[in-house]
KEMILUM-647620 format. One record per atom (N, C-alpha, C, O): residue number from 1; residue in one letter; atom name; x, y, z. Coordinates in steps of 0.1 Angstrom, whole numbers, m for minus. Layout:
N
NUM,a,CA,X,Y,Z .
...
END
This chain:
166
1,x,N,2119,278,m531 .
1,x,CA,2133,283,m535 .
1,x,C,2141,284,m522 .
1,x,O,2137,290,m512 .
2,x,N,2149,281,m522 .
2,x,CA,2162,281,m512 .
2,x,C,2171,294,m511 .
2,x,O,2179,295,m521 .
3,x,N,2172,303,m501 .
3,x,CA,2184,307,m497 .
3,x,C,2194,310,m501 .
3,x,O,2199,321,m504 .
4,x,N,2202,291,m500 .
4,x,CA,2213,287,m496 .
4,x,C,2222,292,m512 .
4,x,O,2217,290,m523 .
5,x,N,2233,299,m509 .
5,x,CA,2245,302,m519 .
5,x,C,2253,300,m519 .
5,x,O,2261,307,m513 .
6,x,N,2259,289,m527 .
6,x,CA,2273,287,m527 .
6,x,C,2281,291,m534 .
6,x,O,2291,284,m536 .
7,x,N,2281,306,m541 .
7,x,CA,2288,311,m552 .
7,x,C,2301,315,m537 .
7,x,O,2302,318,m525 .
8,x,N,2311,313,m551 .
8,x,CA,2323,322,m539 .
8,x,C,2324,337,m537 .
8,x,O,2319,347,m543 .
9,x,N,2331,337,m529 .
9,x,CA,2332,354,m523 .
9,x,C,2336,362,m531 .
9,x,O,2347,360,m536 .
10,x,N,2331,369,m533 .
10,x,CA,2336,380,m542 .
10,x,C,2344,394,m534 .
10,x,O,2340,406,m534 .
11,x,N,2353,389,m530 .
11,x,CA,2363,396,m526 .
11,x,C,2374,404,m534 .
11,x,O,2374,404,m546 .
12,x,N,2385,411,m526 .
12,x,CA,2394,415,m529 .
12,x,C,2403,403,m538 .
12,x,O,2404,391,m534 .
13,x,N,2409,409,m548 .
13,x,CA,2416,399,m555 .
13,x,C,2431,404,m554 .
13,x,O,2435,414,m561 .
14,x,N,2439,399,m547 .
14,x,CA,2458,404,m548 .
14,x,C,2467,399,m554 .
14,x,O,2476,393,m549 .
15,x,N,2464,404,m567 .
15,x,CA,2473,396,m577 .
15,x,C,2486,408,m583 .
15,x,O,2483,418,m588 .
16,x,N,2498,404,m580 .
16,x,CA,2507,414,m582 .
16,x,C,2509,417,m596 .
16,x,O,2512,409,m604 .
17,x,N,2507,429,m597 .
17,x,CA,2512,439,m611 .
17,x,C,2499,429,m621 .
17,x,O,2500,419,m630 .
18,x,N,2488,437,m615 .
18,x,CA,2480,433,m620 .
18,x,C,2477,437,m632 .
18,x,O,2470,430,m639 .
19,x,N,2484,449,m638 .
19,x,CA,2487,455,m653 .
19,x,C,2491,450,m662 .
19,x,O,2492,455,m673 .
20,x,N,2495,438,m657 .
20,x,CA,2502,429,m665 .
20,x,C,2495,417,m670 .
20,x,O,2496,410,m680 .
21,x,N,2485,414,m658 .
21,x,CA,2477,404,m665 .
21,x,C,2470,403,m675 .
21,x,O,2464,414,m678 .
22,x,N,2468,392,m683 .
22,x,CA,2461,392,m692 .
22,x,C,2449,377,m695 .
22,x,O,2452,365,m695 .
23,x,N,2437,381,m698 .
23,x,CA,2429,368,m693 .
23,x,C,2418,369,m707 .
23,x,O,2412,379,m712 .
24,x,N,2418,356,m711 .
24,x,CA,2412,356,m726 .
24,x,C,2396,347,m722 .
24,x,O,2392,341,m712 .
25,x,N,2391,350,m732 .
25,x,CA,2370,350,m727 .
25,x,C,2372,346,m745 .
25,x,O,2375,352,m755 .
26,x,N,2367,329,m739 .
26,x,CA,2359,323,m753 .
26,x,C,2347,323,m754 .
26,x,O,2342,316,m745 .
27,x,N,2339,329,m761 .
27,x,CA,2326,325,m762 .
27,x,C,2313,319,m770 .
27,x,O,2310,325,m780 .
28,x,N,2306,309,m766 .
28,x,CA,2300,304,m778 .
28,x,C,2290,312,m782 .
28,x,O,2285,320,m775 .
29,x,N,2287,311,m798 .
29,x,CA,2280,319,m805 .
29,x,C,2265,310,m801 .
29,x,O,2256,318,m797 .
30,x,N,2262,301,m801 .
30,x,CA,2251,296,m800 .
30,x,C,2243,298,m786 .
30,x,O,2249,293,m776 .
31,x,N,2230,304,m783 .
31,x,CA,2225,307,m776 .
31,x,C,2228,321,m776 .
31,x,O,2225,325,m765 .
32,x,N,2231,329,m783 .
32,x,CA,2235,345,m784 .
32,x,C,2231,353,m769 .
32,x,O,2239,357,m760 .
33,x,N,2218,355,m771 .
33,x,CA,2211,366,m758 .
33,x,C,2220,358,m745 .
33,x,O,2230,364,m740 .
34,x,N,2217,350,m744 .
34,x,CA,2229,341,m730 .
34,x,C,2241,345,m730 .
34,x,O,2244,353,m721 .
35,x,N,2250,341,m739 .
35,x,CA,2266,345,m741 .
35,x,C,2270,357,m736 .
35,x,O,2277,360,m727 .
36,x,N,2262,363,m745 .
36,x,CA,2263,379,m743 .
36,x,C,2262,383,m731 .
36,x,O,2269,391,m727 .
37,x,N,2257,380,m728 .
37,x,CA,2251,383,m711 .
37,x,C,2263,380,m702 .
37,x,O,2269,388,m694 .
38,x,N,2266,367,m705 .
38,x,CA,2280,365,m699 .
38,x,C,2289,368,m696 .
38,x,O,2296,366,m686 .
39,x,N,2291,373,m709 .
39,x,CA,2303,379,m714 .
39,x,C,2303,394,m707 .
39,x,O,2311,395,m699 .
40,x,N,2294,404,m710 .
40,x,CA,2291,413,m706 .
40,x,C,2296,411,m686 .
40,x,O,2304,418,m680 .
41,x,N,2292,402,m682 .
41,x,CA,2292,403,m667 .
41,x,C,2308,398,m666 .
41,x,O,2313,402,m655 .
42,x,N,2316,390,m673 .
42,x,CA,2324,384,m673 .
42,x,C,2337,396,m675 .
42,x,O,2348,394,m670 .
43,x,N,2335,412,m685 .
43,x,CA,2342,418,m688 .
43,x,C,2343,430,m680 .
43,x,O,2353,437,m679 .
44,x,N,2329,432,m673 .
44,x,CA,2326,443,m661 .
44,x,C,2330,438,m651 .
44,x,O,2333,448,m643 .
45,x,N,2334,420,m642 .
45,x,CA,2341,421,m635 .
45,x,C,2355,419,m631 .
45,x,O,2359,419,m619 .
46,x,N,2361,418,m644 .
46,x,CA,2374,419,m653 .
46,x,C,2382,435,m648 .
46,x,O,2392,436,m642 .
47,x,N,2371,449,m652 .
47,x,CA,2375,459,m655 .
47,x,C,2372,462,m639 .
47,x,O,2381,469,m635 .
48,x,N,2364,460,m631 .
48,x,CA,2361,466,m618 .
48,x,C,2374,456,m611 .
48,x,O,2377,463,m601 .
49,x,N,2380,447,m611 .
49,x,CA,2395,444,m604 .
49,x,C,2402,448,m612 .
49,x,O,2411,440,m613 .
50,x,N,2403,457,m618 .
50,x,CA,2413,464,m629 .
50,x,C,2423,460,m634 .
50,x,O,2434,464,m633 .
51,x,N,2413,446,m644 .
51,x,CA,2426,448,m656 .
51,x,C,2419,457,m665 .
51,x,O,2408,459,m667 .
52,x,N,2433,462,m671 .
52,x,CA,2428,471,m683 .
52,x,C,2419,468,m698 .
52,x,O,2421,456,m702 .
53,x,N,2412,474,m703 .
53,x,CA,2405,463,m714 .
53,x,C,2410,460,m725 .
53,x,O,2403,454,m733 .
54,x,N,2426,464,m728 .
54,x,CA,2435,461,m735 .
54,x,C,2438,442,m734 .
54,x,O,2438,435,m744 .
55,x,N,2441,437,m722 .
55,x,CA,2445,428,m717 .
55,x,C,2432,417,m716 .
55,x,O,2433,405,m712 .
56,x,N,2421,423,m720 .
56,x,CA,2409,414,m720 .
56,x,C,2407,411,m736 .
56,x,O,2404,419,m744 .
57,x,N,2408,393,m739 .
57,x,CA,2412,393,m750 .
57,x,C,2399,386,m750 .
57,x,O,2396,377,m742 .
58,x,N,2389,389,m762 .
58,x,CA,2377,383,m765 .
58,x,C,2378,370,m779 .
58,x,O,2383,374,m788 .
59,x,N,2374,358,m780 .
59,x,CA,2373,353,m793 .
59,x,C,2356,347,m791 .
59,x,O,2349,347,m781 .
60,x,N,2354,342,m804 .
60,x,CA,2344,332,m806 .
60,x,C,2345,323,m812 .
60,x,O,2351,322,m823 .
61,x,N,2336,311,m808 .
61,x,CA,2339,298,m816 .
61,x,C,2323,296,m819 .
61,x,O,2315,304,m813 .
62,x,N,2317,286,m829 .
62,x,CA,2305,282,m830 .
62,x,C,2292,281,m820 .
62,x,O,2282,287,m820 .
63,x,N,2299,270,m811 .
63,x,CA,2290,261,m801 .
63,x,C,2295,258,m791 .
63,x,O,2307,258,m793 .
64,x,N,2292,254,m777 .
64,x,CA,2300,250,m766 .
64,x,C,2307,243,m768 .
64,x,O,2318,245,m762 .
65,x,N,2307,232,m776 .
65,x,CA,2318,219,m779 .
65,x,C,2329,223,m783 .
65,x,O,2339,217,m781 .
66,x,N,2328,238,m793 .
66,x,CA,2343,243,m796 .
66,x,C,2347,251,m790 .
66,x,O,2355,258,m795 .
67,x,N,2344,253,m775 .
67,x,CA,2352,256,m764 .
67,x,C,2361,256,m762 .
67,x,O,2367,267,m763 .
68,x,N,2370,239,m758 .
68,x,CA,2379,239,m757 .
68,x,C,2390,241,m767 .
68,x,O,2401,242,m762 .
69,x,N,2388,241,m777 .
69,x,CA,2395,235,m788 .
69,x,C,2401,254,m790 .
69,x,O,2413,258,m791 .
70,x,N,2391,263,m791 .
70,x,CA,2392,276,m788 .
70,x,C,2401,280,m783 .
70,x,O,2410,287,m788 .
71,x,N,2397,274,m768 .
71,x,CA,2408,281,m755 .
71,x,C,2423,272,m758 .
71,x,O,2433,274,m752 .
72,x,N,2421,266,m764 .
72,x,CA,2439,262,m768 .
72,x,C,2446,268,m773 .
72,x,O,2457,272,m769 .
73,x,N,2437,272,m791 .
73,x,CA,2438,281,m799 .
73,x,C,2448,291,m795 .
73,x,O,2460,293,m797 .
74,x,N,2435,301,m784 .
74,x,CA,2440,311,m773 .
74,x,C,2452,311,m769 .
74,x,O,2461,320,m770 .
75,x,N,2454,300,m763 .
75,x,CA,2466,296,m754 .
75,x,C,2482,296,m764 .
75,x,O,2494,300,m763 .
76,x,N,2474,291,m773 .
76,x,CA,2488,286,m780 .
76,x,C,2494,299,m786 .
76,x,O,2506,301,m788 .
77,x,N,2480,311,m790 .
77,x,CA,2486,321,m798 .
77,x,C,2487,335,m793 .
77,x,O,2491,345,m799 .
78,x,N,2483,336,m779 .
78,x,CA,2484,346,m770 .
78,x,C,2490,348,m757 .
78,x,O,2494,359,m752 .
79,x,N,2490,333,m749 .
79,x,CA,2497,333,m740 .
79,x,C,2489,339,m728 .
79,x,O,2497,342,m719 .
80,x,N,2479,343,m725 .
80,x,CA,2473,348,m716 .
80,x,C,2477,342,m701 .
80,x,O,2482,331,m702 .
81,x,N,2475,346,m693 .
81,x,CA,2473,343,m677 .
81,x,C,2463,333,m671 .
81,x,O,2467,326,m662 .
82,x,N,2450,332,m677 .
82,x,CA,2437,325,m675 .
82,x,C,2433,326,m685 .
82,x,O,2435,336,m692 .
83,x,N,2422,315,m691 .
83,x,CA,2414,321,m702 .
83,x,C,2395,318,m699 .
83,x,O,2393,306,m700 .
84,x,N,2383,324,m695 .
84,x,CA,2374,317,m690 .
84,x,C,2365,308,m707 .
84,x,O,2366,314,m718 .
85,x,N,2361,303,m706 .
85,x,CA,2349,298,m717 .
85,x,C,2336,297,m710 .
85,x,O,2334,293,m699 .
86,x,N,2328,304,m719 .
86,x,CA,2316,306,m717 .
86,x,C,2307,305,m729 .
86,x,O,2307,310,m740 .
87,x,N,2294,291,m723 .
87,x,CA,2288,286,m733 .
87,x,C,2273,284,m726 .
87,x,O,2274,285,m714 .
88,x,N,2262,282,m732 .
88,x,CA,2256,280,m725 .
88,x,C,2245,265,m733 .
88,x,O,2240,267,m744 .
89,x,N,2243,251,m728 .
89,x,CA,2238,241,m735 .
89,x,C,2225,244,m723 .
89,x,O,2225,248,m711 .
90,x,N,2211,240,m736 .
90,x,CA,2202,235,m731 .
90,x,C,2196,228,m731 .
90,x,O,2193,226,m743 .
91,x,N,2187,216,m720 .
91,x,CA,2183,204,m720 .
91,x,C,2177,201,m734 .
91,x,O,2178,213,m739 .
92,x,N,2173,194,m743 .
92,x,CA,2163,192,m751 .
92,x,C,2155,177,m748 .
92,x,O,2153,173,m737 .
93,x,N,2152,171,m762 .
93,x,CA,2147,160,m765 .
93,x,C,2151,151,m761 .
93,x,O,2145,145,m752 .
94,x,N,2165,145,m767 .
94,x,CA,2177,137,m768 .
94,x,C,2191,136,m762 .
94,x,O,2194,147,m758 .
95,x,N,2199,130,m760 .
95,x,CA,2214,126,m751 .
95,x,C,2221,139,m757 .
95,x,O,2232,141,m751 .
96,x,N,2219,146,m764 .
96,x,CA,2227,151,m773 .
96,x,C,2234,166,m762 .
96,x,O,2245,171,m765 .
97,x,N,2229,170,m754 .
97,x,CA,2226,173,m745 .
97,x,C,2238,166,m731 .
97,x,O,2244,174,m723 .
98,x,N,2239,155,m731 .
98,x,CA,2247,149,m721 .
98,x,C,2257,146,m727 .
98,x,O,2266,142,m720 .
99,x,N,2259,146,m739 .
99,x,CA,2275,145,m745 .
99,x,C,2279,156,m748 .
99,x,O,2292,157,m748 .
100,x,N,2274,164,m751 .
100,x,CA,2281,177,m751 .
100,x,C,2284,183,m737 .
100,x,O,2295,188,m737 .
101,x,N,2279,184,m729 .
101,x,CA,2282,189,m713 .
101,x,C,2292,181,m712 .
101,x,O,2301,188,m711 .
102,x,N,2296,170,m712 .
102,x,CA,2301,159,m709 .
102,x,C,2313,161,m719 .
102,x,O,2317,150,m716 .
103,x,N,2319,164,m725 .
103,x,CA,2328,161,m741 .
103,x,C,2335,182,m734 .
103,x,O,2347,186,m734 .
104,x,N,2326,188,m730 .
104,x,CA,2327,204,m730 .
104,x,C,2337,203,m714 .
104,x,O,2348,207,m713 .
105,x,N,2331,198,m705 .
105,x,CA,2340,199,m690 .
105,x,C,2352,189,m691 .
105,x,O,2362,188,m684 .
106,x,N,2349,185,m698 .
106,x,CA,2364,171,m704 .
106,x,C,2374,180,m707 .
106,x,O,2384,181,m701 .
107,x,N,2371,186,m717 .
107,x,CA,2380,190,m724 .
107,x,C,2387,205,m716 .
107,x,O,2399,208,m716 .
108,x,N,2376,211,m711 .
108,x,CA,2382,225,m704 .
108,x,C,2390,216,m693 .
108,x,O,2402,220,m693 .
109,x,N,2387,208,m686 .
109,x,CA,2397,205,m678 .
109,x,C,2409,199,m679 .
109,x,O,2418,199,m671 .
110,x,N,2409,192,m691 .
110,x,CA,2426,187,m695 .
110,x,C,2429,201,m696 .
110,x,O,2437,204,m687 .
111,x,N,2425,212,m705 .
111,x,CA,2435,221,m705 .
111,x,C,2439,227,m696 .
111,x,O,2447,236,m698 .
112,x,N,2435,224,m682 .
112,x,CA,2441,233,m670 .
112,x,C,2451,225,m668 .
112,x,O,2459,231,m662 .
113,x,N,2454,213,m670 .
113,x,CA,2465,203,m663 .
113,x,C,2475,204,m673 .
113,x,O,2487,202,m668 .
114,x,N,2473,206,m688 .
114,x,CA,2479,206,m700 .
114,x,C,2489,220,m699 .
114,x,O,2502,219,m700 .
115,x,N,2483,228,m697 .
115,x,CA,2490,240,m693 .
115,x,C,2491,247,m684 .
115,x,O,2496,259,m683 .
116,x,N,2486,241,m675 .
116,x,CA,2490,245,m662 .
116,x,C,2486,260,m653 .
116,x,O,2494,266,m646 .
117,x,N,2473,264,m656 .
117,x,CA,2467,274,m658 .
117,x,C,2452,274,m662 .
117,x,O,2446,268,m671 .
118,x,N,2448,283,m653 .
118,x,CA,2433,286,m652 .
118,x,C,2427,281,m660 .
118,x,O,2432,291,m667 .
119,x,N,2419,273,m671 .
119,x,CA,2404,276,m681 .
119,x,C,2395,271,m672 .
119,x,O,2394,261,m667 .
120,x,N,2388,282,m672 .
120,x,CA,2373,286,m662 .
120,x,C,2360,283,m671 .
120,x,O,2354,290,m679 .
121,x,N,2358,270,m668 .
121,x,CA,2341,264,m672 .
121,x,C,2332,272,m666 .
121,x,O,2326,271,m655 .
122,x,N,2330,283,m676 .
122,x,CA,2318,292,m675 .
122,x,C,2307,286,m687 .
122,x,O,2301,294,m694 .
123,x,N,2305,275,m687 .
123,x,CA,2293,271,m692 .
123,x,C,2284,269,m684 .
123,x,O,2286,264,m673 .
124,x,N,2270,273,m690 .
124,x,CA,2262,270,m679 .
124,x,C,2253,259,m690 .
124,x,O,2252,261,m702 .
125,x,N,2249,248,m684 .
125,x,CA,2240,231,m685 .
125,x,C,2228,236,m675 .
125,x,O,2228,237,m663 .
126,x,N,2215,240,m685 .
126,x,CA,2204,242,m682 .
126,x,C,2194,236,m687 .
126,x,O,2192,235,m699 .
127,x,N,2182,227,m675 .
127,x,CA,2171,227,m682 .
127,x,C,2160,233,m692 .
127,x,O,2151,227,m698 .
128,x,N,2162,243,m691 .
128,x,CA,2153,252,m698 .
128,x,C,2161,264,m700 .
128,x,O,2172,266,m695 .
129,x,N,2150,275,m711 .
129,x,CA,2159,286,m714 .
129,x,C,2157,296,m700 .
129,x,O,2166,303,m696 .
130,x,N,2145,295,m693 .
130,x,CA,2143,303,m680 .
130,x,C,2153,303,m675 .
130,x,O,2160,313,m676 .
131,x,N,2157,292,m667 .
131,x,CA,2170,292,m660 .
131,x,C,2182,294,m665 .
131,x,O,2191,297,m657 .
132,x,N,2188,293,m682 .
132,x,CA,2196,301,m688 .
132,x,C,2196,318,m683 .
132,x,O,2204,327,m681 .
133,x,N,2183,317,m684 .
133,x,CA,2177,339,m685 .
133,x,C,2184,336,m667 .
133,x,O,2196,338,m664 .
134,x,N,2177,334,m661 .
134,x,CA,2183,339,m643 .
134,x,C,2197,334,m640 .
134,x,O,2201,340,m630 .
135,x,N,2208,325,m646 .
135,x,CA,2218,332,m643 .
135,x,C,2227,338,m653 .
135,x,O,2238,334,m653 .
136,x,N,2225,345,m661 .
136,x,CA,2227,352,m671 .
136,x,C,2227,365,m669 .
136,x,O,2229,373,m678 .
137,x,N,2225,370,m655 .
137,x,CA,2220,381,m653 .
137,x,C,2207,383,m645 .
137,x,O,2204,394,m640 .
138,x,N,2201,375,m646 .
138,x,CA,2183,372,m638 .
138,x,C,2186,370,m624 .
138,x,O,2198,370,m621 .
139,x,N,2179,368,m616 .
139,x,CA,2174,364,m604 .
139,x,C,2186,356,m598 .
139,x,O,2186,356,m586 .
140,x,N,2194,349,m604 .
140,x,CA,2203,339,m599 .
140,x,C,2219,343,m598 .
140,x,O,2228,336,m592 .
141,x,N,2220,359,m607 .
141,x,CA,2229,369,m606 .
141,x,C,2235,366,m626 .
141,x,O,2229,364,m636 .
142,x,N,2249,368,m622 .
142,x,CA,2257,366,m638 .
142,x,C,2268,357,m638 .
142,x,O,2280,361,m640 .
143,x,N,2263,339,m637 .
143,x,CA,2276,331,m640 .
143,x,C,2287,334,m647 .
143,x,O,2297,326,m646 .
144,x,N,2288,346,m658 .
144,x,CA,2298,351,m662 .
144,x,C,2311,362,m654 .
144,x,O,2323,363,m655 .
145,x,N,2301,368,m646 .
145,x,CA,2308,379,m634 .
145,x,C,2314,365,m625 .
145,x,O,2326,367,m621 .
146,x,N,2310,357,m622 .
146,x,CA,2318,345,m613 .
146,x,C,2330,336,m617 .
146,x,O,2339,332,m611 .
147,x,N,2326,333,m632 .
147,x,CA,2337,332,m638 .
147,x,C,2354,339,m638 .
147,x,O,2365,335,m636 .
148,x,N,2349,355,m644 .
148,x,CA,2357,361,m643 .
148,x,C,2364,359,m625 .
148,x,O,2376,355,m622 .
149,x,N,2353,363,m617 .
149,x,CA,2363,359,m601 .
149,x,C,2371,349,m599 .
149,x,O,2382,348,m594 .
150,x,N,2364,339,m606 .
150,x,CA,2372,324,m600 .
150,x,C,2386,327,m615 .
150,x,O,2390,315,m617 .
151,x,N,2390,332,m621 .
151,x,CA,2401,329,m632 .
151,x,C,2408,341,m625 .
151,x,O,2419,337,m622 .
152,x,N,2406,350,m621 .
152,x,CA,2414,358,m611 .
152,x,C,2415,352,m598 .
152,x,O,2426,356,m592 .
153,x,N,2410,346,m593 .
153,x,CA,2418,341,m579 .
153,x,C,2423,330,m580 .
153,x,O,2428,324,m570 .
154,x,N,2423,325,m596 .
154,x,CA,2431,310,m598 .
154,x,C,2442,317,m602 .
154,x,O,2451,314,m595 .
155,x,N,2447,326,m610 .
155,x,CA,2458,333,m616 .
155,x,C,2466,340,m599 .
155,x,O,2478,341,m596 .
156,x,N,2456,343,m591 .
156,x,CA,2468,345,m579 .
156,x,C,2472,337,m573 .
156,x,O,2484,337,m568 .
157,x,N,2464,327,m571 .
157,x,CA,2469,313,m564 .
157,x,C,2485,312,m573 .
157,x,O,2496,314,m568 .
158,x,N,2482,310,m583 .
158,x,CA,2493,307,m590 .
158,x,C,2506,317,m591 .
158,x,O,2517,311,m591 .
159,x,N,2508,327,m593 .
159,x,CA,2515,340,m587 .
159,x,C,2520,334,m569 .
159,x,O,2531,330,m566 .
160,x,N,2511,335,m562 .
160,x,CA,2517,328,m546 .
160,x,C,2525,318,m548 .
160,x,O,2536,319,m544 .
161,x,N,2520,305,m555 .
161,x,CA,2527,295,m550 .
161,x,C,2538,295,m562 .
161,x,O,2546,287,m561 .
162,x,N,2538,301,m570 .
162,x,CA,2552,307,m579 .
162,x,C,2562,314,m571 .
162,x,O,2573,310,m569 .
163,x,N,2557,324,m566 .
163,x,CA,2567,329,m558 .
163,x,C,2570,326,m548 .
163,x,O,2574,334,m539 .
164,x,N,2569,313,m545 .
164,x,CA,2572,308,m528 .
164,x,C,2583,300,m537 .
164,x,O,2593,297,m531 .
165,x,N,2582,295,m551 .
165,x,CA,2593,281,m555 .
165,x,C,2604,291,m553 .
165,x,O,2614,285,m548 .
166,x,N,2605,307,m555 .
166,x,CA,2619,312,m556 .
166,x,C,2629,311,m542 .
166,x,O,2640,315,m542 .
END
């Protein structure tokens, strides 16, 4: 096992009038014990950069594939700041497996360009359920607490370079 970490910093986040932000968490039902998990770490590092948990808007969709379709939903009917998705696929038998990871990062990423604003691919694409369990909260930390960081430092980026157009 390696060391080496490439998760980002978990730093100070300087996002002005932060009371204002609002950041929506889709999550898939399938894989439950996982989700949850994510979610959980996804809402605790939400509340520890203090947004309020008013402004933390939760939904759920079936399966990772209705991810994105979700966070549009979101988008279209809430208007949030960032929204993260969080799903978790695991290897099996069959392709079935590589089109869905594949069909799930597709889609989350048109909607950042679509609207011009954060959706944070918090799915995790695992070979097994072990490695679902370690970053879920296990040994590997909570890809959902990372999530939440990177949709907060993507919502400030965006705040900076907004307020530099004025």
């Amino acid at each position: 096992m390696s060391n080496y970490n490439n998760s980002p910093k978990k730093g100070k986040v300087d996002i002005q009038n932060l009371k204002n932000v609002k950041v929506g968490i889709i999550v898939s039902e399938w894989n439950p014990v996982i989700t949850k998990a994510l979610l959980k770490g996804s809402i605790t590092a939400l509340k520890k950069a203090g947004l309020a948990e008013a402004n933390i808007l939760v939904n759920y969709v079936p399966g990772s594939y209705e991810l994105p379709l979700g966070a549009q939903l979101l988008e279209e009917s809430s208007h949030p700041d960032g929204i993260i998705c969080l799903g978790c696929v695991i290897q099996g038998e069959t392709p079935h497996f590589d089109y869905i990871c594949s069909a799930v990062s597709e889609g989350i990423m048109k909607l950042n360009f679509k609207y011009s604003k954060p959706f944070v691919f918090g799915v995790l694409t695992c070979n097994d359920y072990q490695q679902a369990m370690d970053r879920s909260g296990g040994i590997k930390g909570n890809k959902g607490e990372e999530a939440a960081y990177t949709a907060l430092k993507m919502i400030e980026l965006k705040q900076q370079l907004s307020s530099k157009k004025k």
